[in-house]
N, C-alpha and C positions, 0 to 999 in steps of 0.2 A: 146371500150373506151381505150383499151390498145396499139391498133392501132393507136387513137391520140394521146397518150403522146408518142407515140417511134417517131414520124412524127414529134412531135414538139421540141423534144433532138435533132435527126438528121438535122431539119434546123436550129440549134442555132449552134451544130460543124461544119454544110459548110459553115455557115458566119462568125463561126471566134468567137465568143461570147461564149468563154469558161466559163468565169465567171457568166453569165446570166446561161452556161447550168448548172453548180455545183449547183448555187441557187435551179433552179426548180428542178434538180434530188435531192435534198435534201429533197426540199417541196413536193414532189412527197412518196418521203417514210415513211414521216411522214405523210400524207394520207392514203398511203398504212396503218402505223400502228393504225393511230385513227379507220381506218373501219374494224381492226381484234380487236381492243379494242371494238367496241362497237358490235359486231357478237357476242364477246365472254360474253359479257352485256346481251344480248339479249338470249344467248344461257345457262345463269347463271338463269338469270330470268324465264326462260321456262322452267327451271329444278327444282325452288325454288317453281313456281306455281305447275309444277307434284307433288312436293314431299307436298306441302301443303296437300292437295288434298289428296293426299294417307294418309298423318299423319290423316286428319279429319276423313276419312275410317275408319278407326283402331280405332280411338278415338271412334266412336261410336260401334263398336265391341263389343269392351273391355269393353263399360258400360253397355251394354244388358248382356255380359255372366259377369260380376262380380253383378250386379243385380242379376241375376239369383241363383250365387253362394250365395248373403247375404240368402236368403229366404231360398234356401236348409240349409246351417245353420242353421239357427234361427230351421227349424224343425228337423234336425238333437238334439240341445240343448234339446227342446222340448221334443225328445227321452229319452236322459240323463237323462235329470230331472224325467221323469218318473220313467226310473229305481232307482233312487235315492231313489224318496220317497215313492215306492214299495219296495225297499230292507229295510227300514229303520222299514216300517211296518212288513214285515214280522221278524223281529229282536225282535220286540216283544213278539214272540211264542218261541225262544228260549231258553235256559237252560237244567236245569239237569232235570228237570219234564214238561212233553208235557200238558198248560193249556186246558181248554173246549175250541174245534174251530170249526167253520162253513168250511165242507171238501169244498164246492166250492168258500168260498172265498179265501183259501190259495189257491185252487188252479188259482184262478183267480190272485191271487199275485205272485205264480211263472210264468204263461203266462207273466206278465207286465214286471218281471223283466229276463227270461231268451228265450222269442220269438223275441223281438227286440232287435239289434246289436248297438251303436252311430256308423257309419260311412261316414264319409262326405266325396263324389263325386263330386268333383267342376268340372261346365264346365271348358276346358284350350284349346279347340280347335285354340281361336286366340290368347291366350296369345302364346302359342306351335309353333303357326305360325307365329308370331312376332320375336321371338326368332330365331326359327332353319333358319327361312328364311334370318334373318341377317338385318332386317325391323326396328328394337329398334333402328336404328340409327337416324328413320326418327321421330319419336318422339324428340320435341325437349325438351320437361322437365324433366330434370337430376334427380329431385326426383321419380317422373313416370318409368322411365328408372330403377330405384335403384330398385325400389320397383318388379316389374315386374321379373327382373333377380334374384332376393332373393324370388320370388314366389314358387319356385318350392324346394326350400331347407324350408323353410314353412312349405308345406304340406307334407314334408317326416317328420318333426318331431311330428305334429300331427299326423302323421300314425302309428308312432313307440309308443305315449302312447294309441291309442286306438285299437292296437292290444295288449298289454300289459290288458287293463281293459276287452277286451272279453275273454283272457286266464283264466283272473279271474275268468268271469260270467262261462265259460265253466267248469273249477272246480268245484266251486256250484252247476251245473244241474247236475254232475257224482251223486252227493249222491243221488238225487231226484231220478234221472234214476235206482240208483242200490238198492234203499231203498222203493221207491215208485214206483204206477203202473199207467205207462204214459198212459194203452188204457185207464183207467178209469177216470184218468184226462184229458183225449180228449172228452171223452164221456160228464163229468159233465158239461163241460166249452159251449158243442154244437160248437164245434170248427169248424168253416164254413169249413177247407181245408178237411174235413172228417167225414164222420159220421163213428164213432167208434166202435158203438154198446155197452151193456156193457160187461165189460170183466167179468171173471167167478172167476178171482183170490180176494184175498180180498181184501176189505176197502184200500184206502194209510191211514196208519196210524205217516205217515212222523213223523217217528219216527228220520229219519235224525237231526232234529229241537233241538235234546237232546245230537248231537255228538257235541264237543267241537270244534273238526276243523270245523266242517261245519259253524259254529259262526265263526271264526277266518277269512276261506274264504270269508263270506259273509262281514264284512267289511273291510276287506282291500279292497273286490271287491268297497262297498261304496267309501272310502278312492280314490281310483286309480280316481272311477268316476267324484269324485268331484275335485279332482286334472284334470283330463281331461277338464271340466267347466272351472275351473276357471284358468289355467296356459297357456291352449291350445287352448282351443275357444274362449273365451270370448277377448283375444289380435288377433286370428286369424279375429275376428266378426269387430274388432278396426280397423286391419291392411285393412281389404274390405272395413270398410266405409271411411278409407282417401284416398284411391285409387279412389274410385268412385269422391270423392270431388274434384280430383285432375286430373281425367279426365271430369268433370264436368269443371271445371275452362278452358280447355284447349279448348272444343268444342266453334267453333262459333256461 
């Protein structure tokens, strides 16, 4: 091709038809430039459909693991609340004098409230991979994008109060542990991770229940958890289902 347009310049200069050849060497490169304008058309497009493509990738990702995440939640909360309204019962037995109690209901009330942790593990494999890979570009909803990049400061601040609420709990088990007798409370409970046997020492007589701090501990321990509910989770529980809605929205 390039062979006939130089064949057809050189017989317009040996005939003398300079002006004929200015014409087509003009019209010639604006050919030339409409077929790099439309390569580069073509070569936009081919890149718009890649990056499509990869964003709808992601977009289904991100809704199976933040899925994943609401539900761990939810039984995460699930946790909480337990502990909540198992500490709130055992608050009852408290004071200056220890009332008449059934030994393995308290101690089925401290298993509730001092064997289980709240900690939420969210999957982030592709959020993680989105990010470090430099991919959130390819996402094209700027809220999505917002939201995703503020994920991870997030979950460090939920981290920092519910490591603050098991300092608590872990407080409150010291008395247990140092006042009462954990093989005997393993034993009464039939605690599957051990047969205990019974111990030889005596009765818990969780006489802890009549120390003032141990009262003091045990609700603020409440206090932190319910503050955990309701300042930590319950907006983190918010902030997953607009994300999911919002990559909902985004999926074809």
């Amino acid at each position: 091709m390039l062979k006939f347009f130089r064949k057809i310049r050189q017989n317009l200069l040996s005939e003398g038809k300079t002006g004929k050849y200015l014409k087509y060497a003009f019209g010639e490169i604006i050919l030339v430039v409409i077929g790099i304008l439309i390569a580069l058309q073509i070569n936009n497009w081919n890149e718009n459909r890649k990056n499509r493509l990869l964003e709808q990738q992601l977009l289904k990702a991100l809704l199976i693991e933040f899925e994943t995440n609401l539900v761990n939640l939810d039984q995460v909360i699930g946790f909480n609340d337990s502990n909540i309204k198992n500490s709130v019962s055992l608050g009852q037995y408290t004071g200056p004098s220890l009332p008449e109690f059934n030994e393995k209901e308290l101690s089925e009330l401290m298993v509730g409230i001092f064997k289980i942790e709240p900690r939420f593990m969210p999957s982030q494999g592709t959020v993680m991979e989105v990010i470090n890979s430099g991919k959130l570009s390819v996402l094209s909803d700027a809220k999505l994008r917002k939201a995703l990049s503020d994920w991870q400061s997030t979950l460090e601040s939920v981290k920092r109060q519910e490591d603050y609420v098991v300092e608590r709990r872990d407080l409150g088990h010291e008395f247990f542990l140092k006042q009462g007798n954990f093989r005997r409370h393993l034993n009464i409970i039939n605690d599957p991770l051990l047969d205990a046997k019974p111990s030889r020492f005596k009765n818990n007589d969780f006489k802890f229940l009549e120390n003032e701090e141990f009262e003091s501990q045990l609700y603020l321990f409440i206090v932190a958890s319910e503050s955990l509910k309701q300042s930590f989770y319950l907006p983190l529980r918010s902030k997953i289902t607009d994300i999911i809605k919002e990559i909902e929205s985004q999926i074809d």
